[in-house]
Biopython code that builds the backbone (N, CA, C, O; Angstrom):
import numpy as np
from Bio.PDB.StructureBuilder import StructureBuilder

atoms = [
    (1, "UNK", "N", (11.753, -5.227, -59.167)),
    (1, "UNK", "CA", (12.099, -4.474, -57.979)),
    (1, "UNK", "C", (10.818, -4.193, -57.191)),
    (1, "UNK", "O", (9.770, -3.792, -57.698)),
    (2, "UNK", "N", (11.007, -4.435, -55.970)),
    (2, "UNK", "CA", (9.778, -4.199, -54.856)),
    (2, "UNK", "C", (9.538, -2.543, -54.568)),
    (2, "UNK", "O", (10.547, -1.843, -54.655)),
    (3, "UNK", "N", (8.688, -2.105, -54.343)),
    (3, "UNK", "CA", (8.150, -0.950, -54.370)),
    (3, "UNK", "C", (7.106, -0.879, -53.259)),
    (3, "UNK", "O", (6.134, -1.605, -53.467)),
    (4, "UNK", "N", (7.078, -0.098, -52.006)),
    (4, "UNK", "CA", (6.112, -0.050, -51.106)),
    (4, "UNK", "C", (6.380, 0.625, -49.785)),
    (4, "UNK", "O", (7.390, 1.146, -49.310)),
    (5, "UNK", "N", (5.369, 0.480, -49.423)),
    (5, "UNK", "CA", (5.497, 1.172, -48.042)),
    (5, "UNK", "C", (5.419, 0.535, -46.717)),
    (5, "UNK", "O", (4.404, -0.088, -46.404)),
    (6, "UNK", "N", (6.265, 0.630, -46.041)),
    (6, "UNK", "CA", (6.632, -0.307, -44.389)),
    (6, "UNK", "C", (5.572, 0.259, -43.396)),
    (6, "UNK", "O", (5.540, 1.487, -43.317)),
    (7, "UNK", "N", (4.771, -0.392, -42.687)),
    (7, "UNK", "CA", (3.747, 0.269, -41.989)),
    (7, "UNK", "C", (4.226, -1.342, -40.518)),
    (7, "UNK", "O", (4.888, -2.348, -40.770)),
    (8, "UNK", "N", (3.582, -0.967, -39.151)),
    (8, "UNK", "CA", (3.459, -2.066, -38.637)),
    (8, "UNK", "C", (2.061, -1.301, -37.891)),
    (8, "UNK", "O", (1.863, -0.136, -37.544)),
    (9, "UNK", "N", (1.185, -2.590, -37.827)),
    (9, "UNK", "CA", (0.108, -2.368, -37.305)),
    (9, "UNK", "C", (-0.122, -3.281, -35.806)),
    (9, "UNK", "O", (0.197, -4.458, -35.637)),
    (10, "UNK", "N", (-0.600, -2.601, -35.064)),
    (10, "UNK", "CA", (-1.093, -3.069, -33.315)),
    (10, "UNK", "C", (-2.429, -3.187, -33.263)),
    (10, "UNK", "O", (-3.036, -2.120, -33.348)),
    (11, "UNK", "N", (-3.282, -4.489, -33.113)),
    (11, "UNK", "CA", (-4.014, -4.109, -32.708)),
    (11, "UNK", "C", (-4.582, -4.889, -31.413)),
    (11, "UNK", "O", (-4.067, -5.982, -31.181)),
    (12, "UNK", "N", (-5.891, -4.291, -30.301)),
    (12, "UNK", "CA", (-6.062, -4.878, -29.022)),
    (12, "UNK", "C", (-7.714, -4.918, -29.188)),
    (12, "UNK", "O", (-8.309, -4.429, -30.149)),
    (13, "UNK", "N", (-8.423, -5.686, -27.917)),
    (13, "UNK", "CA", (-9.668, -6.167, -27.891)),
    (13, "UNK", "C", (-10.419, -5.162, -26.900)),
    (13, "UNK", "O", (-9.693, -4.991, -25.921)),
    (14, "UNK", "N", (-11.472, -4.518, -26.808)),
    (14, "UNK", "CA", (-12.009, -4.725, -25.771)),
    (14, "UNK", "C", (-13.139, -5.604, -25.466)),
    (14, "UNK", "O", (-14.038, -5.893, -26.256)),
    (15, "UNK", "N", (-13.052, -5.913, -24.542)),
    (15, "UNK", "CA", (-13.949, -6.845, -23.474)),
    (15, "UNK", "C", (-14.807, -7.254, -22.629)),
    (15, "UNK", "O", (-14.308, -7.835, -21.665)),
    (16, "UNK", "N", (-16.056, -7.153, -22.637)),
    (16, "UNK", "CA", (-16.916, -7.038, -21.022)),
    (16, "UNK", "C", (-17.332, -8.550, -21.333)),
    (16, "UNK", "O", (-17.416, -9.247, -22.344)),
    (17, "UNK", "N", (-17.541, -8.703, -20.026)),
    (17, "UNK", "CA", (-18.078, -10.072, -19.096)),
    (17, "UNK", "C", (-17.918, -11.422, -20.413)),
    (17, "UNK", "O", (-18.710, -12.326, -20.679)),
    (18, "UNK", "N", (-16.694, -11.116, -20.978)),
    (18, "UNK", "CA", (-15.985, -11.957, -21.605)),
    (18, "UNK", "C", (-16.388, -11.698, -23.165)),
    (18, "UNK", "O", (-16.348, -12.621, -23.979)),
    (19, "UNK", "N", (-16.624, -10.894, -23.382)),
    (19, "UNK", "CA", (-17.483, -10.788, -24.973)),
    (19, "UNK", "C", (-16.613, -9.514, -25.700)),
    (19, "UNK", "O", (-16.553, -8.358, -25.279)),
    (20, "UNK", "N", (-16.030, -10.008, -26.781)),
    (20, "UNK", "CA", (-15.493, -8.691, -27.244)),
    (20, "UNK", "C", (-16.408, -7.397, -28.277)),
    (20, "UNK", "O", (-17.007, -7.462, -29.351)),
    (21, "UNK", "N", (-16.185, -6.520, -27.509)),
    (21, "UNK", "CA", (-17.244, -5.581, -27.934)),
    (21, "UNK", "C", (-16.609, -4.226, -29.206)),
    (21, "UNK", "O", (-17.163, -3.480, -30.013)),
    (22, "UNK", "N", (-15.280, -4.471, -28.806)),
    (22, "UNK", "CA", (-14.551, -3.066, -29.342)),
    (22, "UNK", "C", (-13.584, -3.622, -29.713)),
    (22, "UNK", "O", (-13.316, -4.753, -29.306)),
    (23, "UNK", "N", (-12.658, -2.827, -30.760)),
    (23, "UNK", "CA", (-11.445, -3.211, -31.178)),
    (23, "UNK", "C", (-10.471, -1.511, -31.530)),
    (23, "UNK", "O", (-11.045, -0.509, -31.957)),
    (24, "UNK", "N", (-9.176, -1.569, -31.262)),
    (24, "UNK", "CA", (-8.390, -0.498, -31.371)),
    (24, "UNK", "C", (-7.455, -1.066, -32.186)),
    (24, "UNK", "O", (-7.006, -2.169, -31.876)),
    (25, "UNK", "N", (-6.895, -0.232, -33.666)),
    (25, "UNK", "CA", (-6.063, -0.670, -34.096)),
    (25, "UNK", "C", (-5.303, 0.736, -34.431)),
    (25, "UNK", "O", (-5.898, 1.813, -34.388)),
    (26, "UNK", "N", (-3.813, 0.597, -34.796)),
    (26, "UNK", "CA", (-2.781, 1.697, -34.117)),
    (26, "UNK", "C", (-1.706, 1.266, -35.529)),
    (26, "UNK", "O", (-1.146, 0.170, -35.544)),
    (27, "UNK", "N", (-1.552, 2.118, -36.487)),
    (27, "UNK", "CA", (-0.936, 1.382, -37.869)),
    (27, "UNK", "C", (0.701, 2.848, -37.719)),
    (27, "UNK", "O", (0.452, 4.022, -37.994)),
    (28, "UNK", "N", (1.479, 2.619, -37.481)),
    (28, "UNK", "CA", (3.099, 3.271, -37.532)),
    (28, "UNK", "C", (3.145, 3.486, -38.985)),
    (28, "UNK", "O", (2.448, 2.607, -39.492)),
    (29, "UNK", "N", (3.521, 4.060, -39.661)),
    (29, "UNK", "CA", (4.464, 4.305, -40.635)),
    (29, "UNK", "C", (5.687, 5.022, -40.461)),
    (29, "UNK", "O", (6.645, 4.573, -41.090)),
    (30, "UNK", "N", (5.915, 6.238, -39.608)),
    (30, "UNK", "CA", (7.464, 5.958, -39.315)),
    (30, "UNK", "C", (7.564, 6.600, -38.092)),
    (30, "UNK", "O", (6.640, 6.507, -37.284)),
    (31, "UNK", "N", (8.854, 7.426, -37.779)),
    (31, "UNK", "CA", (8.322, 7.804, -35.921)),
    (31, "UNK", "C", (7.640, 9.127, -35.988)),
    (31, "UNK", "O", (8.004, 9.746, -34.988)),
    (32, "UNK", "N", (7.213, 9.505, -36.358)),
    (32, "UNK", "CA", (5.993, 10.916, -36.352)),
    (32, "UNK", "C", (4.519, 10.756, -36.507)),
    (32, "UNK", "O", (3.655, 11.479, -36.013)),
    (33, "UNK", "N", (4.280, 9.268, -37.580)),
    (33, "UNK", "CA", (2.759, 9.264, -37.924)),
    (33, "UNK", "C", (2.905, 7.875, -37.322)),
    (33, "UNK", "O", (3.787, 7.018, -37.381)),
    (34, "UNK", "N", (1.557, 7.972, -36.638)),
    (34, "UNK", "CA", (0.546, 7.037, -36.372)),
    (34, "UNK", "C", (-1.012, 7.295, -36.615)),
    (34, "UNK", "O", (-1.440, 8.420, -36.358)),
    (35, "UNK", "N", (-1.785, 6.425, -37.042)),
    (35, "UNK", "CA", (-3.154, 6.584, -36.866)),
    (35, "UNK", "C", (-3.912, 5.308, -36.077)),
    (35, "UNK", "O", (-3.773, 4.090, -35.966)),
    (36, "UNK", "N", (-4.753, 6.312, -35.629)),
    (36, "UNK", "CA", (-5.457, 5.035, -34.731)),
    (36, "UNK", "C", (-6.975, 5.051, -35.482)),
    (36, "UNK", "O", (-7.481, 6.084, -35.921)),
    (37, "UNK", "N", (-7.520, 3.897, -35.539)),
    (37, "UNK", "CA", (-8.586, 2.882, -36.102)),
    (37, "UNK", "C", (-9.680, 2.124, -35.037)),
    (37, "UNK", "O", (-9.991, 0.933, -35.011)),
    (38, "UNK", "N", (-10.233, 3.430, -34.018)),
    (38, "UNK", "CA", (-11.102, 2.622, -32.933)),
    (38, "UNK", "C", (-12.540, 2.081, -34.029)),
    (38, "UNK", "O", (-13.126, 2.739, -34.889)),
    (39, "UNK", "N", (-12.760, 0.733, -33.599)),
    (39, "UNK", "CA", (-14.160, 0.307, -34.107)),
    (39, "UNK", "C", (-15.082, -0.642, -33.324)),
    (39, "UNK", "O", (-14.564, -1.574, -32.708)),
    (40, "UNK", "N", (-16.496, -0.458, -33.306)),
    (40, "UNK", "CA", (-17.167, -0.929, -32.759)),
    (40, "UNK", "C", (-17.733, -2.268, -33.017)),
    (40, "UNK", "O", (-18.557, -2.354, -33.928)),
    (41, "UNK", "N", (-17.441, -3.238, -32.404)),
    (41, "UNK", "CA", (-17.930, -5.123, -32.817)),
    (41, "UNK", "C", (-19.547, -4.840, -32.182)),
    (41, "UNK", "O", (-20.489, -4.943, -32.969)),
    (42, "UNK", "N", (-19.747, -4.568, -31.074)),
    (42, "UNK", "CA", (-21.425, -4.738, -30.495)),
    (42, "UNK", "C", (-21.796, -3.060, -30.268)),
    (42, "UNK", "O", (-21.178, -2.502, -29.361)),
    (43, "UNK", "N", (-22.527, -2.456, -30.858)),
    (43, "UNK", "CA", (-22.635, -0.844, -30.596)),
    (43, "UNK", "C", (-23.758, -0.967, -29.686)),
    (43, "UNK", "O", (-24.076, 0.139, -29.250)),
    (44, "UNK", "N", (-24.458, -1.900, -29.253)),
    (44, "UNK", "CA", (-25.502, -1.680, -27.962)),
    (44, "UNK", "C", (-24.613, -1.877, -26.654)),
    (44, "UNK", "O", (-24.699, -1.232, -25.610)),
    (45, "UNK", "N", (-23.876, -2.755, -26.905)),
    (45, "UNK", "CA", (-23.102, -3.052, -25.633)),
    (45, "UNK", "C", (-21.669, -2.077, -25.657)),
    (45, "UNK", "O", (-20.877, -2.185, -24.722)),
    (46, "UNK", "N", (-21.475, -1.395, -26.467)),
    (46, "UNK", "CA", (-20.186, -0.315, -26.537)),
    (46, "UNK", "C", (-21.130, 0.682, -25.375)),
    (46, "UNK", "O", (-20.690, 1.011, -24.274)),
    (47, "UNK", "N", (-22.430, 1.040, -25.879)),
    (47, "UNK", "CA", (-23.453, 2.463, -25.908)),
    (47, "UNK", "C", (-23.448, 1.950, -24.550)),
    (47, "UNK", "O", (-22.784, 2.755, -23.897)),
    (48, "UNK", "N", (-23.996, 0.687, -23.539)),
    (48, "UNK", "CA", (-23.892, 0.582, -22.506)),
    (48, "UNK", "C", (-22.602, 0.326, -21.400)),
    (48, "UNK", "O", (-22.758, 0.118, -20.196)),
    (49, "UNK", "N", (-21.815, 0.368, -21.832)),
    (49, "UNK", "CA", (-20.204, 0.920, -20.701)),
    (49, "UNK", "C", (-19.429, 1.196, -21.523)),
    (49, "UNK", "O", (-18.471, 0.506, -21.871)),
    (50, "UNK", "N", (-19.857, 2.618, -22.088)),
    (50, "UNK", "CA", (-18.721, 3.858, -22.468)),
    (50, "UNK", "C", (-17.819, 3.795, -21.470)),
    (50, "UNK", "O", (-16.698, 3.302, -21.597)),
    (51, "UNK", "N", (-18.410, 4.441, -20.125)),
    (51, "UNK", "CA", (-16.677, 4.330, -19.172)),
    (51, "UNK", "C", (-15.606, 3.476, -19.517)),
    (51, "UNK", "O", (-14.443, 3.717, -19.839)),
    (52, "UNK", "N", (-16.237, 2.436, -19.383)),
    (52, "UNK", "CA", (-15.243, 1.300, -19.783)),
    (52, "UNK", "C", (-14.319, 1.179, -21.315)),
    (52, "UNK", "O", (-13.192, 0.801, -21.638)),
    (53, "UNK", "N", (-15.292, 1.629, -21.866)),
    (53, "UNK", "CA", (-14.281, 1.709, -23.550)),
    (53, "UNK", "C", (-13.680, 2.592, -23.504)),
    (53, "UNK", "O", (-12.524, 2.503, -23.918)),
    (54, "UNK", "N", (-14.187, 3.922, -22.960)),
    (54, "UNK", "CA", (-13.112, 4.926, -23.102)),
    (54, "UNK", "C", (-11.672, 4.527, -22.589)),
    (54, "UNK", "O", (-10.530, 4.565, -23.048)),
    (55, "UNK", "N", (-12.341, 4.085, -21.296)),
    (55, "UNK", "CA", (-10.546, 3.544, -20.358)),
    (55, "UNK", "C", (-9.960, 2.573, -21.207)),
    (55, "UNK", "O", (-8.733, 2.649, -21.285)),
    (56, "UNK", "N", (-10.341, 1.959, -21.658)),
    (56, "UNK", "CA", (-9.895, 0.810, -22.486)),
    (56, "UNK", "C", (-8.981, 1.503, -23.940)),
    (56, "UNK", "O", (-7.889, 1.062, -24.299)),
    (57, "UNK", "N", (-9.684, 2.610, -24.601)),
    (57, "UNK", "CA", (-9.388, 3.292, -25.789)),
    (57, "UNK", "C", (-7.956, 4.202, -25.174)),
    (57, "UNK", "O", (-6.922, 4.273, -25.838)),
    (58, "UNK", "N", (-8.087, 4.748, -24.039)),
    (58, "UNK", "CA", (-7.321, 5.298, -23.412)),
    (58, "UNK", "C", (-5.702, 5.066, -23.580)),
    (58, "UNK", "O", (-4.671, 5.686, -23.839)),
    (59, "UNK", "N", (-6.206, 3.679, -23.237)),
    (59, "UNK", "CA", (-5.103, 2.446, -22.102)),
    (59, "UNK", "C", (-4.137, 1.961, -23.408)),
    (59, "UNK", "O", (-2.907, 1.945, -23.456)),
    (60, "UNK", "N", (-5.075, 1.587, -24.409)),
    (60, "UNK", "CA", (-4.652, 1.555, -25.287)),
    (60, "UNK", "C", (-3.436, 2.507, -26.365)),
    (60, "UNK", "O", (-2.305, 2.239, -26.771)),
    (61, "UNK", "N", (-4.406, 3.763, -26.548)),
    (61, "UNK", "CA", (-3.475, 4.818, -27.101)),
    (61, "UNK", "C", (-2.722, 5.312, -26.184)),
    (61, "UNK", "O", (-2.562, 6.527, -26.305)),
    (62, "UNK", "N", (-2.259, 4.888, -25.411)),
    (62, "UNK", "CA", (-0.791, 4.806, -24.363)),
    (62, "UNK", "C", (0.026, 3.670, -24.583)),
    (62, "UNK", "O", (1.190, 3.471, -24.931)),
    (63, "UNK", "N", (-0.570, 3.258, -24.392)),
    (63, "UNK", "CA", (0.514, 1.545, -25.451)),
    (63, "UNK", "C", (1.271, 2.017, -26.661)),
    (63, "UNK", "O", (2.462, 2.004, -26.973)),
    (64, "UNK", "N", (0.027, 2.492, -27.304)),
    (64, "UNK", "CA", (0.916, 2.629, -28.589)),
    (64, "UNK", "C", (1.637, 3.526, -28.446)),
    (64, "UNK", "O", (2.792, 3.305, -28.812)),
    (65, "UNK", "N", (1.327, 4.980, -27.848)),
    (65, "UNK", "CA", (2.319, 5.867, -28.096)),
    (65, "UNK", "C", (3.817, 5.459, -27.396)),
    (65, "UNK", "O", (4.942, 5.847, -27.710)),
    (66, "UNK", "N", (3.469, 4.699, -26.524)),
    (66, "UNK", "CA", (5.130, 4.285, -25.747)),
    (66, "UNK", "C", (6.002, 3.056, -26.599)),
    (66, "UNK", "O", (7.193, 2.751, -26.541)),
    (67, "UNK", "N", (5.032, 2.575, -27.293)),
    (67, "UNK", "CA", (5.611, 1.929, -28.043)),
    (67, "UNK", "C", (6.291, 2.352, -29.536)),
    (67, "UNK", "O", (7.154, 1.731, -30.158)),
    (68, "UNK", "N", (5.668, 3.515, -29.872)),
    (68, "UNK", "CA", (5.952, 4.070, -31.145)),
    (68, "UNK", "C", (7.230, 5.080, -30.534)),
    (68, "UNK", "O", (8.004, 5.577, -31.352)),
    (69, "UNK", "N", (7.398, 5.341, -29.127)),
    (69, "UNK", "CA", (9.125, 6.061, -28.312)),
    (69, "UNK", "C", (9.900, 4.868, -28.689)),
    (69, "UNK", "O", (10.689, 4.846, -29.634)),
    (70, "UNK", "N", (9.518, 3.391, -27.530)),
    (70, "UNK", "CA", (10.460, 2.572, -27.988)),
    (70, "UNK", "C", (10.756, 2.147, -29.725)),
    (70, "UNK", "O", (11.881, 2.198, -30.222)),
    (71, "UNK", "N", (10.224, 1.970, -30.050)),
    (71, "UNK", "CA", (10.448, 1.425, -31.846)),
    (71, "UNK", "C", (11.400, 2.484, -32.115)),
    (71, "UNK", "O", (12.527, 2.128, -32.457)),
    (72, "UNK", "N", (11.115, 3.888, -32.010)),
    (72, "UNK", "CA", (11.496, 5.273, -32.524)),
    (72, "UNK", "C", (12.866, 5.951, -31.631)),
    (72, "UNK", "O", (13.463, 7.001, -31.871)),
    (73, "UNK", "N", (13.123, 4.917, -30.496)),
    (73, "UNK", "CA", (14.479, 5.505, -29.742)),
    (73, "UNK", "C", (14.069, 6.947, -29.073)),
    (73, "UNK", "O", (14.964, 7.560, -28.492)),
    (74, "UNK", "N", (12.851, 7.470, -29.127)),
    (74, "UNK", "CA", (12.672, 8.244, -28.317)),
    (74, "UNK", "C", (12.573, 8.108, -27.091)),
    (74, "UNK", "O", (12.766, 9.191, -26.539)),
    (75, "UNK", "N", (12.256, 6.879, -26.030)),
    (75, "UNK", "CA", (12.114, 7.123, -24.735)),
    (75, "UNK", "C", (13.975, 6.736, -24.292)),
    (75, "UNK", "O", (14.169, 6.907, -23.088)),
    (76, "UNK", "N", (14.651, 6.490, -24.708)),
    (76, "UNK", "CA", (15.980, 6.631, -24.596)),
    (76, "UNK", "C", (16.767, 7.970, -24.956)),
    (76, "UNK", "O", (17.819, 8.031, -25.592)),
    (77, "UNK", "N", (16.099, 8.944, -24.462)),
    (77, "UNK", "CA", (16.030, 10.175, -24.897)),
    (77, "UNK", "C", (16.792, 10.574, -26.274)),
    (77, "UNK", "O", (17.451, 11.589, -26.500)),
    (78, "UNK", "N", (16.559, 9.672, -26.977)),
    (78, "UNK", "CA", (17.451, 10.599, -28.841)),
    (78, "UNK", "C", (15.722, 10.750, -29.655)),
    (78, "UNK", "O", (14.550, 10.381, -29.585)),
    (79, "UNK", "N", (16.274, 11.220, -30.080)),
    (79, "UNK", "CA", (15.385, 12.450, -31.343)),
    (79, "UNK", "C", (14.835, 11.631, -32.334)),
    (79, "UNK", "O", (15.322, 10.546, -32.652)),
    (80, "UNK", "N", (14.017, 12.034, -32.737)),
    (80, "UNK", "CA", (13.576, 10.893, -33.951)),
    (80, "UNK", "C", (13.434, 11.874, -35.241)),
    (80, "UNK", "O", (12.911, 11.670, -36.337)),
    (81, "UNK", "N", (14.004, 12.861, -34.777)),
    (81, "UNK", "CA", (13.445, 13.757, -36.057)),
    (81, "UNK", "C", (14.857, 13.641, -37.072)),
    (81, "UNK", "O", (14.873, 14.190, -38.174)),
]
sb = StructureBuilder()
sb.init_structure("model")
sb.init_model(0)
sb.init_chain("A")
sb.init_seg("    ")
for serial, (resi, resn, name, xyz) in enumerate(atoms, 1):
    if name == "N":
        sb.init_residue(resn, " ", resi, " ")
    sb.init_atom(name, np.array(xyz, "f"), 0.0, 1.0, " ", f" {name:<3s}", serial, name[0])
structure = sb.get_structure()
C-alpha cells in the first residue's frame, strides 16, 4: 500500500538581458498551505536589479496565489475550508 503526501510544485525564472538570474518555486499541499522557495542562480547580478527581482518575486507570488483560488475553487467564490 502507497503511503504519502500529494504536494504540486510551480516553479518560474527570472531573467535579465537574457540570463537567468533567480528562480521562484511555490510547492501546494492543500488549499491553505503554500510555501514559497525564492533562490538566487547569480547573487551579483540579483544584488544589481533588485527592482527587478522584487517585481518579478512579486508577479510571481500572485500567480501562485490565484492559482492556488483556482485549484482550491476559491475564486468561484466557494470556501475551501
Amino acid at each position: 500500500m502507497l503511503s504519502g503526501v500529494k504536494k504540486i510544485t510551480i516553479e518560474e525564472k527570472s531573467v535579465i538581458n537574457g540570463a537567468e538570474i533567480a528562480g521562484f518555486r511555490a510547492v501546494f499541499s492543500d488549499a491553505k498551505d503554500i510555501t514559497f522557495l525564492p533562490y538566487q542562480i547569480n547573487k551579483e547580478v540579483c544584488k544589481e536589479n533588485r527592482k527587478e527581482l522584487r517585481e518579478d518575486q512579486a508577479a510571481f507570488e500572485d500567480y501562485a496565489y490565484n492559482l492556488q483560488e483556482e485549484m482550491f475553487g476559491e475564486a468561484k467564490g466557494e470556501s475551501a475550508e
